[in-house]
N, C-alpha and C positions, 0 to 999 in steps of 0.2 A: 289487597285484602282478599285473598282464597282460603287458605290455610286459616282452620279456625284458632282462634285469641285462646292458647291454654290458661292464661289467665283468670278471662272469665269463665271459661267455662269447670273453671276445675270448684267441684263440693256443689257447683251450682244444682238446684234442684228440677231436674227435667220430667217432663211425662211425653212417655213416645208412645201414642195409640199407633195398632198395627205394627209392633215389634217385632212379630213372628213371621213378617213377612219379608221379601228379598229386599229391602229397598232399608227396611228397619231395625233387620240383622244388621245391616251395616252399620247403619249409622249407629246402633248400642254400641259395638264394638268400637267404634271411632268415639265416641264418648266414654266409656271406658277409658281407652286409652287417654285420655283428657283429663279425668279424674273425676268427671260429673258424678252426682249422684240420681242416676236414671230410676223411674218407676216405666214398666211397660204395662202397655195394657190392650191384649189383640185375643183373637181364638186361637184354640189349640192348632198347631199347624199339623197342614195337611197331612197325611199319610206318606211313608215313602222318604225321598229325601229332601232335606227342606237346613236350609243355612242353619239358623237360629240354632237350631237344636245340634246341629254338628259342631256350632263353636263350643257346645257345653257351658258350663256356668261363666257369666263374666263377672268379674268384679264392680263392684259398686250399681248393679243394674238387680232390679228385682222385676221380676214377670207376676204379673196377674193375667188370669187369665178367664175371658169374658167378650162380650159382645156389646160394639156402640149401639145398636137395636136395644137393649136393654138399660135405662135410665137408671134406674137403683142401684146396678151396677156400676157403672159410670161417677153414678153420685161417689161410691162408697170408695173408689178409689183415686177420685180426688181430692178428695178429704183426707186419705191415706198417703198419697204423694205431696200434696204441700205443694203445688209447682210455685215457681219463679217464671218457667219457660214450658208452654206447653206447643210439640209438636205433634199436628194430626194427618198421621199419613194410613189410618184404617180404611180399608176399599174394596170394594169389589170392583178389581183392574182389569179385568177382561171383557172383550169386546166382544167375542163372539158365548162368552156364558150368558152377558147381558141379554141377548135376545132367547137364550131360553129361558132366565127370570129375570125379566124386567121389572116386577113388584119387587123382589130380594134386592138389586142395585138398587133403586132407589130409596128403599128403606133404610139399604146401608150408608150410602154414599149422601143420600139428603137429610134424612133423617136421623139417622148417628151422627150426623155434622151440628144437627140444631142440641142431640140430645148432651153433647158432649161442650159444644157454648153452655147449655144451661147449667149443665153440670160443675162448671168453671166457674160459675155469676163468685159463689160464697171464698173464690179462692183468693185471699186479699193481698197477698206476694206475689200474686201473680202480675208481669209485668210486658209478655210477648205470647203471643197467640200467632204460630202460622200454621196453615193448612195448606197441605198439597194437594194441588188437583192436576193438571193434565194438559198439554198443550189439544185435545180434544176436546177443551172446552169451547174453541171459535167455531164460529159458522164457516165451513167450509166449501169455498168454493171448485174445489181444483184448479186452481189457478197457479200454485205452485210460489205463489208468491208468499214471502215470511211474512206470519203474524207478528203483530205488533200489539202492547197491552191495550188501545183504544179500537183494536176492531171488536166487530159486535161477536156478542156470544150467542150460543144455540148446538144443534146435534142433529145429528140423521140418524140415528142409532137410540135407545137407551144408553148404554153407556156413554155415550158425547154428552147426551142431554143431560142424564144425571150432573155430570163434573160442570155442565154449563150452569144448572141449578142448585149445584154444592156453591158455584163464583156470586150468584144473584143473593142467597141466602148471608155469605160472610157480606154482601156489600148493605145488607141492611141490618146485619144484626152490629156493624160499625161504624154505619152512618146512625140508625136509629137509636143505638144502646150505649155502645163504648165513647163513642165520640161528646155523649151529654154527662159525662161522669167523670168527676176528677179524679185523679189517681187511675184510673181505669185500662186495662190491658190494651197494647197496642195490638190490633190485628189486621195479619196478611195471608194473600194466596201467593203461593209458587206454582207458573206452570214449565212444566219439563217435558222432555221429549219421548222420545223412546230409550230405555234405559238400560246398558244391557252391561253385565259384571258377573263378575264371579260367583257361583254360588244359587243362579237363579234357577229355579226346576219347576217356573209357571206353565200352565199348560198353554199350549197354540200361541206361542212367542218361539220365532224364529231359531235363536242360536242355545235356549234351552232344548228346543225338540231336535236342534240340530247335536249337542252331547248328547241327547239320550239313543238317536239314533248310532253314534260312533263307537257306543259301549257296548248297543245290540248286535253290530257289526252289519247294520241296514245302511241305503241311501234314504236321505233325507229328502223326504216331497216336499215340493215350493208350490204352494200357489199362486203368488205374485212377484215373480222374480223382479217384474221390474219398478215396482211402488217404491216409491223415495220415502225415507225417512230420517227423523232430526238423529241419528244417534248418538248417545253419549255414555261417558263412563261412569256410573255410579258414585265416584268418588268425587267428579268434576261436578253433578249436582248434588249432592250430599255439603259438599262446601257452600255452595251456594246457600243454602238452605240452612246451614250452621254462621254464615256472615248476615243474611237476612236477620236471624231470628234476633242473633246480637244487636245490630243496628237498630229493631224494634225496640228492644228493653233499654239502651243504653242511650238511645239518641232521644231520647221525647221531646225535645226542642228542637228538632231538628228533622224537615217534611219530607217523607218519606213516599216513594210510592205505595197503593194500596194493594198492588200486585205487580211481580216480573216473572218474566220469561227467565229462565234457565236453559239456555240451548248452545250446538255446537255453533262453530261461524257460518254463514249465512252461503258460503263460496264452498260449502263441503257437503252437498246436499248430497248421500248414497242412495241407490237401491239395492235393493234385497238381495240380487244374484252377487254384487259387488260385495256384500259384507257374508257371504256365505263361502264364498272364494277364498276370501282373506283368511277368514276361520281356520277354515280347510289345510289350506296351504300353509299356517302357522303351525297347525298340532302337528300336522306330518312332519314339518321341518323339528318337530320334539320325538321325534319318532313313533309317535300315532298314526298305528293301521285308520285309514277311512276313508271310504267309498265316497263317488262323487257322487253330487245332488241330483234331483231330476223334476221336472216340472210339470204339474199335474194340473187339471181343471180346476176352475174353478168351482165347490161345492159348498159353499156357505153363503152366508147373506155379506151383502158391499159392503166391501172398506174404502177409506179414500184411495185413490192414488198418490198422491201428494201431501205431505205432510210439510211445514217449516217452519221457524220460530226466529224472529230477531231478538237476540239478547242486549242488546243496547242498552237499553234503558238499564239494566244488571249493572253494565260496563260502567257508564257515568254513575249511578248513588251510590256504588258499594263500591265498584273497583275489582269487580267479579269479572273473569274470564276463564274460560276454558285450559287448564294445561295440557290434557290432551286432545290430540288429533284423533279424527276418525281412525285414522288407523292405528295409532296409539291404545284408544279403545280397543278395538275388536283385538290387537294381539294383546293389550293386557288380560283379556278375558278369556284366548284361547291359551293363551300360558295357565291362567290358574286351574285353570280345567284340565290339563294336558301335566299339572303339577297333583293335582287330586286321583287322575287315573294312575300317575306314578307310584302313588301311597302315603303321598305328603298331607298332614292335616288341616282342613279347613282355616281351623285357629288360626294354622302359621300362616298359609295363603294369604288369609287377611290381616294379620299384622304386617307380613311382609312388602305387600302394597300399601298399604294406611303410610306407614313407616315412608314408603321410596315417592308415595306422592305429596307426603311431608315436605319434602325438599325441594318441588318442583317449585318452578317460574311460570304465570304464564304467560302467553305470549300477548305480544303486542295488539 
């Protein structure tokens, strides 16, 4: 079970908070393509260039557009979507924005997560609730060893701590609320790794700053060449994330975890100079002029060194696994990018991979 059920999910009624964002585009479009009937509901995306807005209208997906800080709003548009299946992946994803407003992440990311539970209480079709947070919800040792879903949570950072307190909030509002209510939504967290796919233009993430460098006709500064991270292909947790939520709504007799890991294999730990290489070395092999990287001080506040995530527990209740490899990743995503510098359209980029990892296996 990777590939989602077009069965279920086709007319089904979805709400995807944080649609306008790289991770949301997608999945509308993959839902789309399914036949759901998506309600979005995120901010105006950013300035510049931003996925969402380059697929152009998608069928069967309607956008609102609004703020989980804002309760009224929230109310009003889930009363307007009707879900069956609500997905919350609205965020403030950045690590190093977090420390110049840590009141805004946590507003967003804690308190847009309770405003958007309450706002769900009166949705009575509603039958799967998952929310994404972050494999930067554990307490991190550097130790390098994969999280597993029973280590403890926490953060050294704002942003850590927020998504550690986005995990503590869903674990009360489904031990305390959901779980004493019959008929009552099933809710879970996904945590995922480092995400990297086509279309993404966040700021101070590695292989977006590394396209925008390639177009500038700059080298691309590293600060941590050598920090290991989970990577994955957007598509690979996107599935995941579309077999969880199923499994929520369809299995209610059947005990589920209250959160998983979505991550690559555990034997495929990269760092940063490695996946910047690969980049590199794909677009050029597309006939993409681009300068090598170059490695600069460090000038900001800590990151881990070490990031990793066991998916295991994914593996055994779902039957979720990775189709691709790291390096499957990083060249699918320097193709779509090295296919968009060509003149190719977004749209097609993403149909065309939606489509070719339709078919995939994964592996063992």
């Amino acid at each position: 079970m990777t590939s989602p059920n077009v069965e279920f999910w086709r007319d089904r009624r979805v709400l995807v908070t944080g649609h306008t964002g790289f991770k949301g585009a997608w999945i509308c479009a993959w839902l789309a393509e399914l036949g759901a009937d998506v309600t979005g509901f995120a901010l105006e995306p950013d300035p510049g260039a931003n996925l969402f807005r380059d697929l152009g209208p998608l069928s069967g997906v309607k956008s609102i557009i609004g703020d989980v800080r804002d309760r009224d709003a929230l109310q009003r548009a889930c009363a307007e979507a009707r879900p069956e299946v609500a997905i919350h992946m609205a965020a403030q994803s950045l690590v190093r924005r977090s420390f110049l407003d840590p009141r805004g992440t946590y507003a967003t990311n804690v308190q847009g997560t309770g405003n958007l539970l309450e706002a769900l209480e009166p949705c009575d079709e509603l039958r799967a609730i998952l929310i994404a947070t972050s494999d930067k919800c554990y307490r991190n040792d550097n130790s390098g060893r994969p999280f597993v879903e029973t280590d403890p949570l926490g953060g050294n950072d704002p942003y850590s701590a927020s998504k550690a307190a986005q995990e503590t909030m869903a674990i009360g509002w489904r031990r305390g609320l959901l779980e004493n209510r019959d008929g009552a939504a099933r809710l879970g967290t996904a945590r995922a790794g480092n995400v990297i796919g086509g279309g993404d233009w966040s700021e101070d993430r590695i292989l977006p700053d590394l396209f925008r460098a390639i177009q500038a006709g700059e080298a691309l500064e590293v600060r941590n060449p050598g920090a290991t991270r989970p990577w994955q292909h957007v598509l690979d947790v996107l599935a995941g994330y579309l077999d969880y939520a199923e499994a929520l709504y369809a299995d209610a007799d059947r005990a589920l975890p209250s959160a998983l890991n979505f991550g690559p294999r555990t034997t495929e730990a990269k760092p940063v100079q490695w996946l910047v290489e690969r980049a590199l070395d794909r677009v050029r092999a597309d006939g993409i002029t681009a300068k090598d990287w170059a490695g600069v001080p460090v000038n900001g506040p800590h990151e881990a060194a070490h990031l990793a995530l066991d998916a295991g527990l994914a593996a055994r209740t779902l039957g979720w696994r990775p189709c691709l490899t790291q390096e499957d990743a990083t060249d699918w995503t320097a193709d779509w990018h090295a296919g968009l510098i060509g003149g190719k359209p977004a749209a097609a980029l993403v149909r065309e991979q939606i489509s070719r990892f339709s078919d995939l296996t994964p592996a063992a």
